[in-house]
PAGU-699117 format. One line per field, with one value per residue: x, z, y of N, C-alpha, C in turn; residue number from 1; residue in three letters. Coordinates in nm, 3 decimals, padded with zeros to 5 digits. Each point is the difference from the previous one (the first is absolute). Example, Ala and Ser with C-alpha at 12.3 -4.5 7.8 and 13.67 -1.06 7.14 Angstrom:
2
neast 01.319;-00.035
nup 00.780;-00.072
nnorth -00.569;00.105
caeast -00.089;00.082
caup 00.000;00.006
canorth 00.119;00.119
ceast 00.090;-00.077
cup 00.000;00.073
cnorth 00.120;00.109
num 1;2
residuo ALA;SER
//
This chain:
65
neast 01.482;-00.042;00.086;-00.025;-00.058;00.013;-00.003;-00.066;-00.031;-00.029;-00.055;-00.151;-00.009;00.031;-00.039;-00.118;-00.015;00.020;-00.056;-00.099;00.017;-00.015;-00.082;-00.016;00.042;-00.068;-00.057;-00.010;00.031;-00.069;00.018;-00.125;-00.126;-00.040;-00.056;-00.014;00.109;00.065;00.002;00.104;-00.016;-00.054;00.017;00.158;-00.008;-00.081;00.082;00.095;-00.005;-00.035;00.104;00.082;-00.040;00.035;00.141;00.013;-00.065;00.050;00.091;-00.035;-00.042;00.152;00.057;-00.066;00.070
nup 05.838;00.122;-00.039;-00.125;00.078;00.123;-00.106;-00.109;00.119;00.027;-00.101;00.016;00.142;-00.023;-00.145;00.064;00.137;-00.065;-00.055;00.155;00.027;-00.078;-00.056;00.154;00.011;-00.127;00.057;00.109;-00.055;-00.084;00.123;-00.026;-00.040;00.101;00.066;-00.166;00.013;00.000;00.172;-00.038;00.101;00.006;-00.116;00.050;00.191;-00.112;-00.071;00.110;00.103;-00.118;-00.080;00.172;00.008;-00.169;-00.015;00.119;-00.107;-00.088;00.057;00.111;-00.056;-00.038;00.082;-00.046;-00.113
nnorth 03.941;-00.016;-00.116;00.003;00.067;-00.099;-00.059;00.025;00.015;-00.076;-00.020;00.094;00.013;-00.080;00.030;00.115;-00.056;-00.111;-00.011;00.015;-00.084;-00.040;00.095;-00.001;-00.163;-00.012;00.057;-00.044;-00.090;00.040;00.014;-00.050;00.081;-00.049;00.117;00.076;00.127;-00.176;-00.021;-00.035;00.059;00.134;00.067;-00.029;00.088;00.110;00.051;-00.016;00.052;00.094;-00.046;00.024;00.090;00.072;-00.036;00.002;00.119;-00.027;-00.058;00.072;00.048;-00.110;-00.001;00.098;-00.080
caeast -00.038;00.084;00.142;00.009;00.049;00.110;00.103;00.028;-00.015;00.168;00.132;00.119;00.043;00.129;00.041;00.030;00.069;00.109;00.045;00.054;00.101;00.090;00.066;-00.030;00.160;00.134;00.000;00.082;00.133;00.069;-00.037;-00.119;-00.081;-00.130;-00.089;00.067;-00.040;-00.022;00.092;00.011;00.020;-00.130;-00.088;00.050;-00.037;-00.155;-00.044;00.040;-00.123;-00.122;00.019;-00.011;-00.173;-00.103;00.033;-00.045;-00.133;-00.011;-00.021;-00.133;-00.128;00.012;-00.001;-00.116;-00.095
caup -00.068;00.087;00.002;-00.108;-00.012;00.041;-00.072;-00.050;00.054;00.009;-00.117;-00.075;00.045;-00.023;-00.095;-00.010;00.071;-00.050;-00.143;00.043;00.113;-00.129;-00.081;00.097;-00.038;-00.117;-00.006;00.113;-00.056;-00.112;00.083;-00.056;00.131;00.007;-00.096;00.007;00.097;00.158;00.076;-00.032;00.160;00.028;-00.181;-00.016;00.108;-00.015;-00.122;00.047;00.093;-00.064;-00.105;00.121;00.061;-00.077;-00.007;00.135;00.079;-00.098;00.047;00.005;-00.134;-00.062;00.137;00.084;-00.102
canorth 00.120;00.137;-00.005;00.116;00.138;00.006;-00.066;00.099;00.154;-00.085;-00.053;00.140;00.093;-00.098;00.035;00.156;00.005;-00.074;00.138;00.149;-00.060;-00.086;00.134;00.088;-00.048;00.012;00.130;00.054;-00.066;00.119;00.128;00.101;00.083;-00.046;00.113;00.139;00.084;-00.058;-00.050;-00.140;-00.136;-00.033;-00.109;-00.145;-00.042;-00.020;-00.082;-00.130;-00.009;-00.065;-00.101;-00.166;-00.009;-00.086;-00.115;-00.041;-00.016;-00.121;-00.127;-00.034;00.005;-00.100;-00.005;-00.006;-00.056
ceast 00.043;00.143;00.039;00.033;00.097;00.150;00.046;00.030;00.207;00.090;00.033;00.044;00.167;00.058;00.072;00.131;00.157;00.050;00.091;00.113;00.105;00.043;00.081;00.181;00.028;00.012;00.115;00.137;00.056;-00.045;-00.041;-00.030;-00.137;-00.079;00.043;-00.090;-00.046;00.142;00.074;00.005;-00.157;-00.088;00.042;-00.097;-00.154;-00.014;00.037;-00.131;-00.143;-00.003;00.017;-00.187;-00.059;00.037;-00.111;-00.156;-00.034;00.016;-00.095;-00.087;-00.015;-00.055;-00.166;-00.123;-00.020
cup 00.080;00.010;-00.110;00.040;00.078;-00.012;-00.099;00.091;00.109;-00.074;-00.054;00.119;00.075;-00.107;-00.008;00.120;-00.055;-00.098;00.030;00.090;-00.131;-00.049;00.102;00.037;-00.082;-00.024;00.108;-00.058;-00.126;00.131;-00.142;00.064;-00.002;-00.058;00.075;00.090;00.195;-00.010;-00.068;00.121;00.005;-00.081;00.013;00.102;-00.017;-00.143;00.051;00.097;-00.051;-00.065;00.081;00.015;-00.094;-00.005;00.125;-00.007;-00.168;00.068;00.121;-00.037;-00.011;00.138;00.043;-00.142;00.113
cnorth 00.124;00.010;00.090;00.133;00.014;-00.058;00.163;00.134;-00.088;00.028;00.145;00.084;-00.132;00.004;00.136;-00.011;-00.032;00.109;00.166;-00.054;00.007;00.159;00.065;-00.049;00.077;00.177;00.029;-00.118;00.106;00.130;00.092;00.048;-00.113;00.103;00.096;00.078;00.032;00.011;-00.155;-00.111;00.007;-00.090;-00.158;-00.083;-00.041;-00.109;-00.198;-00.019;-00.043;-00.089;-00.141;00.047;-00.096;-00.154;-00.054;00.000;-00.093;-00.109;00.037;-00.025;-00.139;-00.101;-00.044;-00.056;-00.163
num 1;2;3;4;5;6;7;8;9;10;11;12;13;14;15;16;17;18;19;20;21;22;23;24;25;26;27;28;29;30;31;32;33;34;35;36;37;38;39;40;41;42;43;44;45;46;47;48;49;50;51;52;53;54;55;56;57;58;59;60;61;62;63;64;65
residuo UNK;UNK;UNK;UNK;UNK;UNK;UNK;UNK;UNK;UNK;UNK;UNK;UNK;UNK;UNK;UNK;UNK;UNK;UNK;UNK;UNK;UNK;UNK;UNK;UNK;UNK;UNK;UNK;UNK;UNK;UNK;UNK;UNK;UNK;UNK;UNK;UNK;UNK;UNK;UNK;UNK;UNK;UNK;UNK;UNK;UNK;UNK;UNK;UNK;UNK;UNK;UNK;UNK;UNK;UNK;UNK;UNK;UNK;UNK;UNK;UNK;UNK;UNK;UNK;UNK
//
């Protein structure tokens, strides 16, 4: 029963992680702008950085069921 929230609180910040990792490619492959009105090295460097955190702190999560 305590494994539950941490399966779900896993699976979406590995999901969210995967997803921003995933737009955060295909934006910088058509050299889109990650988001407007930034720097584009800086938005690519943060929007990549957080998107390896969430991946990483999801499989913890998973890690420690």
């Amino acid at each position: 029963m305590e494994s539950g929230p941490g399966i779900f609180a896993g699976a979406a910040f590995t999901i969210f992680g995967a997803g921003l990792l995933w737009w955060t490619g295909a934006r910088a492959l058509h050299r889109a702008p990650v988001a407007y009105g930034t720097s584009p090295v800086i938005s690519f460097a943060l929007a990549t950085a957080f998107g390896a955190a969430f991946v990483v702190l999801g499989v913890w999560c998973f890690g420690r069921i």
